[in-house]
C-alpha positions as CSV (number, residue, x, y, z in Angstrom):
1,X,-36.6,-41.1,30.3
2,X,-34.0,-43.7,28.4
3,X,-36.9,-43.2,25.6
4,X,-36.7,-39.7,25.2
5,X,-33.3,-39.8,25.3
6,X,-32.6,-42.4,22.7
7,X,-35.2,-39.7,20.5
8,X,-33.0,-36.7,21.2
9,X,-30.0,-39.0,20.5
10,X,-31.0,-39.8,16.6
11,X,-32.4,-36.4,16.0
12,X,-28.7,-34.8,16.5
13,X,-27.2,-37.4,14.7
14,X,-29.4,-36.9,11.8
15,X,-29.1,-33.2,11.6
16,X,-25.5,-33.4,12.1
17,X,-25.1,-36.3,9.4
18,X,-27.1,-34.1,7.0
19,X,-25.1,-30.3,7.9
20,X,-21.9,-32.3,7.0
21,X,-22.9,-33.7,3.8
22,X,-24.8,-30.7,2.7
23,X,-22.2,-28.2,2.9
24,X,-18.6,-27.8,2.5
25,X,-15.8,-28.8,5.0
26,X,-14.1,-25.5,4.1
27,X,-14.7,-22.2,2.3
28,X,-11.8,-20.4,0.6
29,X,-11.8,-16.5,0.0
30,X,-9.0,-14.5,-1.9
31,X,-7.5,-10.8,-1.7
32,X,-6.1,-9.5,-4.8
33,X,-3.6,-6.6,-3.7
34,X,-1.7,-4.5,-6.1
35,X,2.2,-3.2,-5.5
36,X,2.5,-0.4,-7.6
37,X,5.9,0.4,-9.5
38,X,6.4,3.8,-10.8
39,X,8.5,4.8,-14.0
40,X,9.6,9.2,-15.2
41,X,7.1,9.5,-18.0
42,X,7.7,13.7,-18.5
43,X,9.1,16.5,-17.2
44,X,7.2,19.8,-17.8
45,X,7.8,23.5,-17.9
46,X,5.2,26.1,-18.8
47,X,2.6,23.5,-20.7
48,X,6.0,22.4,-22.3
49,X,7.1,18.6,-22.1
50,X,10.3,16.8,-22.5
51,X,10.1,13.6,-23.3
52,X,12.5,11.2,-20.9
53,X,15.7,9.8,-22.5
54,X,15.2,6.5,-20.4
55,X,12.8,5.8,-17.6
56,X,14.3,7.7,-15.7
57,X,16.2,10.3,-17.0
58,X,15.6,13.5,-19.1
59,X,17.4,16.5,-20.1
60,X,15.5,20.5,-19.4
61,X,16.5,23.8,-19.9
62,X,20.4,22.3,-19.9
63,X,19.7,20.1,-16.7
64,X,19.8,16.6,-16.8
65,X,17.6,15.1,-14.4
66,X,17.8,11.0,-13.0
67,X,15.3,10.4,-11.4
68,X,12.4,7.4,-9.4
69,X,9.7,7.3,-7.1
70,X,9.1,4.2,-5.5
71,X,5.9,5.1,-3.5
72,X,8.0,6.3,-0.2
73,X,10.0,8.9,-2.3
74,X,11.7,10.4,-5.1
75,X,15.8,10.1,-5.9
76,X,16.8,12.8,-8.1
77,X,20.2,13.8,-9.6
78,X,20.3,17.1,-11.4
79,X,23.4,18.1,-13.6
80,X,23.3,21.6,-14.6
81,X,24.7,22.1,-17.9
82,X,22.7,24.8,-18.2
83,X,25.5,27.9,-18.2
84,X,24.7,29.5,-15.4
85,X,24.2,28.5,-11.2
86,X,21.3,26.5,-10.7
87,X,19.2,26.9,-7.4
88,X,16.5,24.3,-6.0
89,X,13.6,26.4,-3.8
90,X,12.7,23.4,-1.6
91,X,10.4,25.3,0.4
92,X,8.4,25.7,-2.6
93,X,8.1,22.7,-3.6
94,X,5.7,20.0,-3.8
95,X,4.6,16.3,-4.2
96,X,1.6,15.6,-5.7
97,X,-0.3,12.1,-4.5
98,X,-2.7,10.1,-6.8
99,X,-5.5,12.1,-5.2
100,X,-4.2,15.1,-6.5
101,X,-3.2,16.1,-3.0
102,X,-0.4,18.2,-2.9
103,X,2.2,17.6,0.4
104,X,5.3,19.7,1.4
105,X,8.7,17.9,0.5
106,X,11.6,17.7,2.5
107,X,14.9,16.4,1.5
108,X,17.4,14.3,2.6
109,X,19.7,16.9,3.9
110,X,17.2,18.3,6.3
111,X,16.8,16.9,9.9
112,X,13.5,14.9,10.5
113,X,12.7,16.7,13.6
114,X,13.4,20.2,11.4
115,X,10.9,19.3,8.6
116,X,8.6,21.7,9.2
117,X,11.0,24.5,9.2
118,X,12.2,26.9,6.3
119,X,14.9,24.8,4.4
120,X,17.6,26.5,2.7
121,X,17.7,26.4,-0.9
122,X,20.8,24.1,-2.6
123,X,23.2,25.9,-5.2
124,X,24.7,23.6,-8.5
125,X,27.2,25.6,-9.7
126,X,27.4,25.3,-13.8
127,X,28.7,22.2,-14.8
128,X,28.2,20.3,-11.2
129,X,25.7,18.1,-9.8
130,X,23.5,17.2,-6.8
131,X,22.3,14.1,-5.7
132,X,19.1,14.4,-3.3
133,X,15.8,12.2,-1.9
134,X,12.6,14.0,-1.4
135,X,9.8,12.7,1.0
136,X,6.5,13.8,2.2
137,X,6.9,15.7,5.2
138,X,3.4,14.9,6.5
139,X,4.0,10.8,5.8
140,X,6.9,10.9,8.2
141,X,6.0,9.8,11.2
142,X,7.5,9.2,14.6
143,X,6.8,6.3,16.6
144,X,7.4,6.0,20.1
145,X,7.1,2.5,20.7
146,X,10.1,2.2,18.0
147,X,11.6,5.6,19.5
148,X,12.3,6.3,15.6
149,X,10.5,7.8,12.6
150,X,8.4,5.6,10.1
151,X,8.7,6.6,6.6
152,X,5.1,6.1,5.3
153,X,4.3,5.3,2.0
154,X,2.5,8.7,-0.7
155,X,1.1,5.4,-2.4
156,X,-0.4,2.3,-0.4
157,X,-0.7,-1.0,-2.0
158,X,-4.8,-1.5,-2.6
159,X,-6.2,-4.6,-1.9
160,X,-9.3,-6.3,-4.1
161,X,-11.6,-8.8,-3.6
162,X,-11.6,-9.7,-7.4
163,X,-8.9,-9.8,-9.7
164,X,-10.2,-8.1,-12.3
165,X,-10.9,-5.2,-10.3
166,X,-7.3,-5.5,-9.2
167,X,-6.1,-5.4,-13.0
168,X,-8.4,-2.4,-13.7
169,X,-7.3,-0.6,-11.5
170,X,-3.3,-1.1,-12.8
171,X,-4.8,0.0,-16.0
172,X,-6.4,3.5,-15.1
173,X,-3.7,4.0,-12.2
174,X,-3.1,7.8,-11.5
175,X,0.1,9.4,-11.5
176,X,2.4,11.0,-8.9
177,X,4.2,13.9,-9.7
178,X,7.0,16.4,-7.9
179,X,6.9,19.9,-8.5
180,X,10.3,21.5,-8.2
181,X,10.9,25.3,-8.4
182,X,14.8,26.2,-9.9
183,X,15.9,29.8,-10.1
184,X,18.6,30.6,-12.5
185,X,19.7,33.8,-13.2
186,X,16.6,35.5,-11.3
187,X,14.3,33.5,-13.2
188,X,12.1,31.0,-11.4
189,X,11.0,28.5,-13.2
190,X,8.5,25.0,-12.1
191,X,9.5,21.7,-13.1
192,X,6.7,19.3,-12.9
193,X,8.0,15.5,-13.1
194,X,5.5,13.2,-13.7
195,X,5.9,9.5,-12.5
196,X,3.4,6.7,-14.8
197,X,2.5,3.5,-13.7
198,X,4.9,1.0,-14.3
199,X,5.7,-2.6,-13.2
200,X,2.7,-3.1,-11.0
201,X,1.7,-6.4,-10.0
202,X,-1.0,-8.2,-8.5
203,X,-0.9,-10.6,-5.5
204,X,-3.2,-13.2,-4.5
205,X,-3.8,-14.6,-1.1
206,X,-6.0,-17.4,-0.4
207,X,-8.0,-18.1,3.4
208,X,-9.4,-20.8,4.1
209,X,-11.2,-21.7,7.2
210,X,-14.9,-23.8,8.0
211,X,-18.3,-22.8,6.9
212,X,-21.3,-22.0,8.7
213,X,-23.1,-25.3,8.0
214,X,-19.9,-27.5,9.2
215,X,-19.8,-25.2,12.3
216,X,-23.1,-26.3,13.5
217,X,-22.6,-29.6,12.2
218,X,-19.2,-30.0,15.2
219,X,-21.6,-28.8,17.3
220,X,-24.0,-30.3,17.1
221,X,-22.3,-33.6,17.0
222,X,-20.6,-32.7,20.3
223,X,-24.3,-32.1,21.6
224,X,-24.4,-35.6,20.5
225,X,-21.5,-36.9,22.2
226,X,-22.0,-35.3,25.2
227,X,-25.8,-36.9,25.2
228,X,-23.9,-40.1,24.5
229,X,-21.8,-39.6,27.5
230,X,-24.9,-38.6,29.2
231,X,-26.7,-41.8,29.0
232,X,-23.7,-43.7,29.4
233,X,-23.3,-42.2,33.2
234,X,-27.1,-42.8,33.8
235,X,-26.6,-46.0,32.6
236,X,-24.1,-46.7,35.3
237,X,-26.1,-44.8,38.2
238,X,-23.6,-41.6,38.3
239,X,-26.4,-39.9,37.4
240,X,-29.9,-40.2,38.7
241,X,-33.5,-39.5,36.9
């Protein structure tokens, strides 16, 4: 009996003393994830562009607009300059996702619990201004464990298991764009603002843990002690053949 033990005994040790010094102690592993910063690259009407002053403003018809997106929503500040009232069809409107997905706006005059209802449009007088923040109405959310709304993001960070697939990705990122219908005059006429990649930045996180041959190696070198122990009781006659 103390014979086969003693066998079993130097087996586990040897396949435990070989696990460890055949494979690593640790592994490591890293995400790559992208936060994506967005700058006004155009404003369009009827196939015609104007080029932005800065990178975020730009004048249109005799409206100046200021304008971001920082994945949640849009800030925009229209002067009209234009001659005449200015009037912004909010129903008609639209923001358009990287996939090309277009989702109803709402704005930040409208009640949450109201945005799916008809909004009224918003007068600028000639030579006033309005300041305004349009979201998604589909990426607001509520939550009841809150007991509030979350404002989910148009555009999620992306995550990457290799950097240069991270960087790639910054490099052929699609734009988001807000269509905005303004009647002047009887006239209605589509803006189309067009948000570029801009600012984006990659961050790396690194997980560690054990690998699979270390693993097998703790266990098996608690089989070991716990044969140790084992023999140790027999040894003493707590434990009989």
């Amino acid at each position: 009996m103390k014979k086969d033990r003693t066998v079993y005994l130097v087996v586990l040790a040897l396949l435990s003393g070989v696990l460890v010094g055949c494979s690593s102690a640790r592994y490591s592993s890293h995400n790559y994830t992208v936060t994506q910063g967005f700058v006004l690259d155009d404003i369009e009407r009827n196939s015609e562009s104007f080029i932005p002053l800065s990178d975020k403003i730009c004048y249109a018809d005799g409206l100046r607009f200021i304008t971001t997106f920082d994945g949640i929503c849009s800030t925009l500040q229209i002067t009209n300059e234009s001659g005449s009232s200015a009037k912004i069809l909010w129903d008609d409107g639209a923001l358009i996702d990287q996939e090309n997905v277009a989702h109803r706006i709402i704005h930040a005059g409208i009640k949450i619990t109201d945005k799916e209802k008809e909004q009224v449009p918003s007068v600028i007088p000639d030579g006033s201004l309005i300041e305004d923040t349009i979201y998604a109405s589909d990426c607001l959310k509520w939550n009841a464990s809150k007991g509030d709304w979350d404002y989910l993001p148009v555009v999620w960070d992306k995550t990457f298991n290799d950097e240069l697939a991270a960087m790639e990705y910054i490099n052929n990122m699609a734009p988001v764009k807000v269509m905005l219908p303004i009647e002047r005059n009887g006239e209605i006429t589509e803006y189309l603002i067009t948000f570029k990649e801009s600012g984006s930045h990659v961050n790396a996180k690194s997980h560690v843990g054990l690998s699979t041959g270390s693993i097998i190696a703790i266990g098996l070198a608690g089989a070991l002690v716990t044969g140790l122990l084992w023999g140790a009781f027999e040894d003493e006659g707590v434990l009989s053949e």
